[in-house]
Every structure is written in C-alpha cells, then in structure tokens.
C-alpha positions in Angstrom: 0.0 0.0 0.0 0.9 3.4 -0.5 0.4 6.8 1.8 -0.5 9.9 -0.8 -0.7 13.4 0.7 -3.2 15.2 -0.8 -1.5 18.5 -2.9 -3.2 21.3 -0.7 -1.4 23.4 1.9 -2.7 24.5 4.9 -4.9 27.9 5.1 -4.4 31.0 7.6 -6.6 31.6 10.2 -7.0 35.1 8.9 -10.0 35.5 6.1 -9.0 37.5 3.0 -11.5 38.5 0.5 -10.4 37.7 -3.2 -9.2 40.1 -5.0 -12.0 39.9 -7.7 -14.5 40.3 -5.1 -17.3 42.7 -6.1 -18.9 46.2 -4.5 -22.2 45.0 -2.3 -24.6 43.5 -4.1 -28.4 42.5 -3.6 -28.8 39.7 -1.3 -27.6 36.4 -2.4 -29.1 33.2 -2.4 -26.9 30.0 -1.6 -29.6 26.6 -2.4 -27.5 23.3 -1.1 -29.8 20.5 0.0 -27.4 17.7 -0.1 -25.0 16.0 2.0 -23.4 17.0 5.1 -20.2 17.2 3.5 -21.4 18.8 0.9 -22.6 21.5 2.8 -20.0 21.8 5.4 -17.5 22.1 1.4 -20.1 25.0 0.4 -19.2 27.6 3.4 -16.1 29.0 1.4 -18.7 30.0 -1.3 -20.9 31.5 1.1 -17.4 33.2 3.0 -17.1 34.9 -0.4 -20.4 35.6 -1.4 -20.6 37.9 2.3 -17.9 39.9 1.5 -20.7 41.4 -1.1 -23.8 41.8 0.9 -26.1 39.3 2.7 -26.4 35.6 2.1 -29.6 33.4 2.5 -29.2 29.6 2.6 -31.9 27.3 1.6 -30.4 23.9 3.7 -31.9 20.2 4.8 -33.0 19.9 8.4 -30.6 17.3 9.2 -27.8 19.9 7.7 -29.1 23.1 9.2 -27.2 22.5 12.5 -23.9 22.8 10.8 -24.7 26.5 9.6 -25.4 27.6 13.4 -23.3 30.7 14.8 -22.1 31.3 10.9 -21.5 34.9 10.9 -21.8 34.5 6.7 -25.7 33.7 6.5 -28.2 35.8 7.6 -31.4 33.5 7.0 -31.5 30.0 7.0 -34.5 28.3 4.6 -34.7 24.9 5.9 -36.6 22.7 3.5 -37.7 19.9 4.4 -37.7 18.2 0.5 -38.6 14.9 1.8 -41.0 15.8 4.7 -43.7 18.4 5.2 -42.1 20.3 2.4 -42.1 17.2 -0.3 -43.8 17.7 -3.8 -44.8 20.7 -6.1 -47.0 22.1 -3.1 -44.2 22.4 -0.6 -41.5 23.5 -3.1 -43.6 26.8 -4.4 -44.4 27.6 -0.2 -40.8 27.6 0.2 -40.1 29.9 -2.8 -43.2 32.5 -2.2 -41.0 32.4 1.5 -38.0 33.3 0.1 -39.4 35.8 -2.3 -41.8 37.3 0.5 -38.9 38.0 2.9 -36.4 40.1 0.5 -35.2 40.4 -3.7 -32.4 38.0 -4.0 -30.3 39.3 -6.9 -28.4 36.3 -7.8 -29.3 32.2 -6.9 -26.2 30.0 -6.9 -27.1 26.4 -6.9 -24.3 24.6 -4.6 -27.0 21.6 -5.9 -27.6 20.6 -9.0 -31.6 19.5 -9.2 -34.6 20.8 -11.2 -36.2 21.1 -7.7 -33.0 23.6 -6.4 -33.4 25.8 -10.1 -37.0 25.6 -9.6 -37.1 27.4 -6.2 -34.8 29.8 -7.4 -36.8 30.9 -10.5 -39.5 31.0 -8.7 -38.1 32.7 -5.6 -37.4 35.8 -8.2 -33.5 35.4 -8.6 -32.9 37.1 -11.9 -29.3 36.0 -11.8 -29.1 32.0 -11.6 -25.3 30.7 -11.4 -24.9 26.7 -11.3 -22.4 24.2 -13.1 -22.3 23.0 -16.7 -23.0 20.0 -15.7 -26.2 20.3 -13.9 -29.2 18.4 -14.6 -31.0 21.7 -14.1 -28.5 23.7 -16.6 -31.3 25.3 -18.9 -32.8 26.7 -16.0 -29.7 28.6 -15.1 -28.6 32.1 -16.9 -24.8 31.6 -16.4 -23.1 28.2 -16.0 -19.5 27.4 -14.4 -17.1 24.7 -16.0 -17.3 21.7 -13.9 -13.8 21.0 -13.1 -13.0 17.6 -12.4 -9.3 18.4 -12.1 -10.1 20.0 -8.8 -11.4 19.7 -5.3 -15.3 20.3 -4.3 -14.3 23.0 -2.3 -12.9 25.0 -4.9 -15.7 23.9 -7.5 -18.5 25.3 -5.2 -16.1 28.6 -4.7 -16.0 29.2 -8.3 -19.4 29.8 -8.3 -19.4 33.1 -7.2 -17.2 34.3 -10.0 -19.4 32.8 -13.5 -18.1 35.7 -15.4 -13.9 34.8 -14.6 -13.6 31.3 -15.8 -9.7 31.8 -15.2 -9.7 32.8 -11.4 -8.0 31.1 -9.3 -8.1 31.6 -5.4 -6.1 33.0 -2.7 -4.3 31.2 0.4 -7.5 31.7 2.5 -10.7 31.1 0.5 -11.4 27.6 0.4 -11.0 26.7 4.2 -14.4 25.5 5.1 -16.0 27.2 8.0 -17.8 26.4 11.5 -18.4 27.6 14.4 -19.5 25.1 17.6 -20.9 27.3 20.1 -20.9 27.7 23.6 -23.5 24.6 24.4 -21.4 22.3 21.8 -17.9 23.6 23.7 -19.5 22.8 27.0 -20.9 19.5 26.1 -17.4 17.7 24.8 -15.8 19.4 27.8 -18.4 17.2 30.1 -17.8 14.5 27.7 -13.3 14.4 27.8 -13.9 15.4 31.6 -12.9 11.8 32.6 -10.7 10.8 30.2 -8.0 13.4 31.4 -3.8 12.7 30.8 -1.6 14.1 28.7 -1.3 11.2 25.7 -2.7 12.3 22.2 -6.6 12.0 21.5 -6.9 9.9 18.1 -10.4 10.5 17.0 -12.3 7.5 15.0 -15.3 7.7 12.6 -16.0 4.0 11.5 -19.0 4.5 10.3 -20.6 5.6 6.6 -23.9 6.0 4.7 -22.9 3.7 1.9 -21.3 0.1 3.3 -18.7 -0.2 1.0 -17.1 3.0 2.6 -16.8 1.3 5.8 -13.2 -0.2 6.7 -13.3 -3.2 8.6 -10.7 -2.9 10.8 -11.3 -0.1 13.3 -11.4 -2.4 16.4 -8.0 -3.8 15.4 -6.5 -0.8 14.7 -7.8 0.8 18.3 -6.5 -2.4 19.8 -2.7 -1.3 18.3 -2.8 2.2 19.7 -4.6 2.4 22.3 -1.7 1.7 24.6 -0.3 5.2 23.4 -3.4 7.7 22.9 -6.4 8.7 23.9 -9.0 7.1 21.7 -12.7 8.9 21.0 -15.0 7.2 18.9 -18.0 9.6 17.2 -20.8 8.8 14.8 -24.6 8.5 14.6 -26.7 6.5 16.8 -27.2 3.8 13.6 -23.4 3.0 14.6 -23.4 2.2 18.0 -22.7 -1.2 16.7 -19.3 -0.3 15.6 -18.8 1.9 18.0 -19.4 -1.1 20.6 -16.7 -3.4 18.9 -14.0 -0.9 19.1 -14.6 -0.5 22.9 -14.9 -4.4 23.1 -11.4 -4.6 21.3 -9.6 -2.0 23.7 -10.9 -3.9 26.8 -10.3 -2.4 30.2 -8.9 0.8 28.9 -11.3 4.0 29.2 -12.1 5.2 25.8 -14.4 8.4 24.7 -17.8 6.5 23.1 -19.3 10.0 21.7 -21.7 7.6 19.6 -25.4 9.2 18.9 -24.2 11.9 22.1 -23.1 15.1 20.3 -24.1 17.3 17.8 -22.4 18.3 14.9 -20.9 21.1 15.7 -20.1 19.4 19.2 -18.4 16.6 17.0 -16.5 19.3 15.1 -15.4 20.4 18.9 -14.1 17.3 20.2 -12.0 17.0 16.4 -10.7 20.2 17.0 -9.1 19.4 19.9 -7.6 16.0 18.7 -4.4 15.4 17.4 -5.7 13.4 14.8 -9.0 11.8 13.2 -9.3 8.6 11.1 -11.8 8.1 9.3 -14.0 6.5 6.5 -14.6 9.2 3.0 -17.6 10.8 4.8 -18.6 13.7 6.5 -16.2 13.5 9.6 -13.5 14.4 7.5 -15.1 17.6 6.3 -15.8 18.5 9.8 -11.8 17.9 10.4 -11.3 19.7 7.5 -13.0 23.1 8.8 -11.2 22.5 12.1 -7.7 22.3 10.9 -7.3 18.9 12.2 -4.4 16.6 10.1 -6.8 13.5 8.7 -6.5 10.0 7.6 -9.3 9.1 5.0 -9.5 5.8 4.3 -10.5 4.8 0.3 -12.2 2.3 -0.6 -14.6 2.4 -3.8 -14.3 5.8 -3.9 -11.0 8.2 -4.8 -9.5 11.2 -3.9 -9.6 12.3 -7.6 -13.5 12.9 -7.0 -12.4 16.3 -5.0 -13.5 15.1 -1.8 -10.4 14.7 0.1 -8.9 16.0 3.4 -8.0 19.5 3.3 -6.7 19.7 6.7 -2.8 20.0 7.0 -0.5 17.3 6.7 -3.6 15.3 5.9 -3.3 11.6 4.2 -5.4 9.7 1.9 -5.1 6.0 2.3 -6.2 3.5 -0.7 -5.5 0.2 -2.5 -3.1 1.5 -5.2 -3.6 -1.6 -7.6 -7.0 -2.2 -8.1 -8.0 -1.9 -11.7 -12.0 -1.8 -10.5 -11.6 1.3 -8.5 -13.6 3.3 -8.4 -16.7 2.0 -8.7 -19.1 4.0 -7.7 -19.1 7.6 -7.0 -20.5 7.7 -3.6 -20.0 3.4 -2.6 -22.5 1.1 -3.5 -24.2 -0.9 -0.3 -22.2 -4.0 -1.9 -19.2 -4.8 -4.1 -20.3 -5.2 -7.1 -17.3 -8.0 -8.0 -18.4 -9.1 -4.4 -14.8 -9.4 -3.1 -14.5 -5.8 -1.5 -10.9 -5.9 -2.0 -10.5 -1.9 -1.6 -10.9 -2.1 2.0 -10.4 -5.9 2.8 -6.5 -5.4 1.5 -6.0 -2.1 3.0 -4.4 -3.5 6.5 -3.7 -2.2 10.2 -0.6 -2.3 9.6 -0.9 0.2 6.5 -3.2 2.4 8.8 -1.3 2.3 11.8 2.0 3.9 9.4 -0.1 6.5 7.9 -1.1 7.3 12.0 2.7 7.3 12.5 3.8 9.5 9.8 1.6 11.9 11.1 1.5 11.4 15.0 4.3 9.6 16.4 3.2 7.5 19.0 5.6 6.8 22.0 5.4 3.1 23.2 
C-alpha cells in the first residue's frame, strides 16, 4: 500500500477577500440540499459571497445545524424536501417564502436539481449561477465549468465568479467554516472530563452512509494504539454497533464512546481538539477539514480524484493503489459489485497504523 498526501497546503486563520470580489450587491441566495459534507465544502462560497452583501441559505434539516453561529448567512431556509415540504405544493411555499422575505439578486445552486433551479426561479432570482454539468442547466442564466481536475471546495467557490472562468483563489478562500458554540464547547468538555492525561486523543469515525465506505478494521486498529493515545470514537446513533466493537477490542482501557451523544458542531469540537482523526470518505472528515485537524481518510470504492479529500494539513489519503475496479461507484455502493470488496479488505492495520505514525508519532 501506498500513503499519498493530498496536494493542498494549509490555510491561515485570517479571512481575505479575493481580490475579484465585487462592491455589495443584492442579497444572495446559496440553495444546497445535499449531504453533510457537501454543505460543510459550500461555506467557502458562502465566505465569499458575504464579502458582497447578505447571504440566505436554503439547507436540509438534518444539515441546518452545521450553519449555526455562521457569521456569513443571515437567513437559514430549511426545506424539508422529503417531509412536510415534499412535492410541487411544498417546493412553491418555500419559494413564495423566500421571495416574501427580501429580492435575491443572484441564486447560486451549490446543488444541482430541477427542484433547487426551480425554487430559485420562482423565488425571483434574476441571476441564476450553477455548473455546466447540472441536470437543471437550462434553467440557469450563467453556468461554471465543472472542473474535475479540482477539489469540491474549490468547485463550489468558483461559483461566485461565473463571469472569470480563469480565477483562481487565494491562500485563505477555500478553508471551510464552522463555528461550535458555547452549548457544543460545554458539552465535549463534560464528555473528555474523565478521560484526562496528557497522551494524544486519536479520534475515530468507522461509520458511513454507503457500506462499501466502511473499513473493517477499526477495532484492530484501536486495539494497536490504544496503549499510546487517547482514543474517541464519534458517529450516529445507527453505529453504535461499531462503536461497541472498538470498545470491546480495547478492553479495560477507558475510551471516549461520543456515539449518537453530540451534535455536529459538538463533533466538530471534540475534532478540533484531537491530534488526529481517522476516518471513513464521509462527513467526519469535512468536519476535520474546517477545524484544521491533520486526517487519515481511508479509500475504498471511492477516490480522492473525486475532489472530496482532506484539506486539513499534513492530511493523508489512504487506498488500495492496484486495483483496476476502483472506483466503482461515485458515492460506494451498499455491496461490491465484483463481491470481493478488495479496496478495503487489503487495505491493512498495519498500512493504517504507518499512515497514523507519519503523522502522530506514538511513544510506546
């Protein structure tokens, strides 16, 4: 196996508008309704877009949390496109809303559906900015390259400038944003409380959406070092499962289960203040990513290439280099298809534990 460093460099705290950032504008209208990491890879677009005037976002309930405390959006539209808010009926309520509540200028759609370019005609947004690629294209009036060759991050950022196809940002503008407040500080301080000493905490996410994502061997690997950090495990309450296994494999030693307890922004927390988080390619590692903390994602059907990598520094992404079927699937199907799951059967402890090393040396 081989360890590749993703090619980004570490941001400043300090924020920096771009250069080619306009004078104020009308308000601006940000629509995103898909995943968590998705979102949490849109906040450098809406960082950008403030630096004009106001931003609205239209967002998911289960996303909304992670846009708390964001000094960039003034409103939050939470549309619940699967819930009260599902169908025709539910998408024109949300756009009379948005129109009812102020002129938005200019609509950029962070997501790419006829239902997102829908709510933005019909919210009034004269100006409607999404990428080339879009299943909603015809609906837009300006459309951004796609660009494969680059990271999410920087796609959804490149959105706010449809007229400068060339740009390319500054030191500070893709570092993804958020902001745990004082209840999320206060609950992961309750939670570590306990667990005091001075060895380094090693966050672990084991857990994913899509099961191919999931690596097998989190319990093995906790079992290696958990003589020499502080172990935290964090997740939903659907993997309390895995969660169990890992504290099963550690035995006697007192290990951080933040399972289904936390928020997530109060997940964001507790990664900001470890020394490192491993984890599966899902939305832990965006979370790391606006926290600054260095990240080991591990690959399976899925590839950096994609543009949804670490950006943390001296992150790592860790994948089976000689596999001629990945990737298979742009998110990771429930099953293998070749139903051998080699991408994350082959990728080994051992290979995991050196990626932890090269990062975070671990007395013994």
């Amino acid at each position: 196996m081989t360890l590749a460093a993703l090619g980004m460099t570490p941001h400043p705290a300090s924020r920096t508008p771009h250069p080619a950032s306009r004078l104020p504008h009308p308000t601006s209208l940000v629509i995103q309704t898909s995943f968590l990491g998705d979102v949490v890879l849109t906040t450098p677009l809406i960082a950008e877009l403030a630096h004009r005037g106001p931003v609205d976002v239209v967002i998911t309930p289960a996303a909304a949390p992670l846009l708390a405390n964001n000094p960039d959006v003034r409103t939050l539209y939470v549309y619940d496109k699967r819930g009260r808010d599902a169908g025709m009926r539910g998408l024109l309520r949300m756009a009379r809303r948005i129109r009812g509540d102020d002129s938005h200028g200019s609509a950029y759609l962070a997501q790419g559906s006829l239902r997102s370019a829908l709510i933005a005609r019909l919210a009034g947004a004269a100006e409607r900015v999404g990428f080339d690629t879009s299943a909603a294209r015809a609906l837009y009036t300006k459309r951004v390259p796609h660009r494969t060759d680059r990271h999410h991050a920087e796609r959804l950022w490149r959105l706010a400038f449809p007229d400068e196809p060339a740009i390319e940002p500054c030191a500070d503008a893709l570092r993804p944003r958020l902001y745990p407040g004082e209840d999320d500080v206060a609950a992961v301080d309750a939670l570590l409380q306990p667990f005091g000493g001075d060895a380094p905490l090693v966050v672990l996410a084991p857990g994913s959406v899509w099961g191919t994502k999931r690596w097998p061997y989190y319990p093995e690997l906790a079992k290696t070092i958990a003589g020499r950090a502080r172990l935290a495990v964090i997740g939903g309450s659907g993997d309390a499962e895995l969660a169990a296994a890992i504290e099963n494999a550690v035995g006697p030693r007192p290990i951080v289960n933040a399972v289904g307890a936390l928020s997530l922004l109060a997940s964001a927390e507790l990664i900001r203040r470890a020394a490192l988080l491993v984890t599966n390619d899902s939305s832990p590692q965006h979370l790391a990513s606006a926290m600054g903390t260095p990240t080991i994602t591990l690959f399976g059907p899925t590839v950096p290439a994609f543009g949804f990598g670490p950006l943390a520094p001296r992150s790592i992404a860790l994948g089976h280099p000689a596999l001629d079927c990945r990737p298979c699937h742009h998110h990771g199907p429930a099953t293998c298809p070749l139903r051998h799951w080699r991408c994350m059967r082959e990728l080994t402890v051992g290979d995991v534990v050196g990626a932890v090393e090269a990062i975070l040396p671990l007395s013994a």
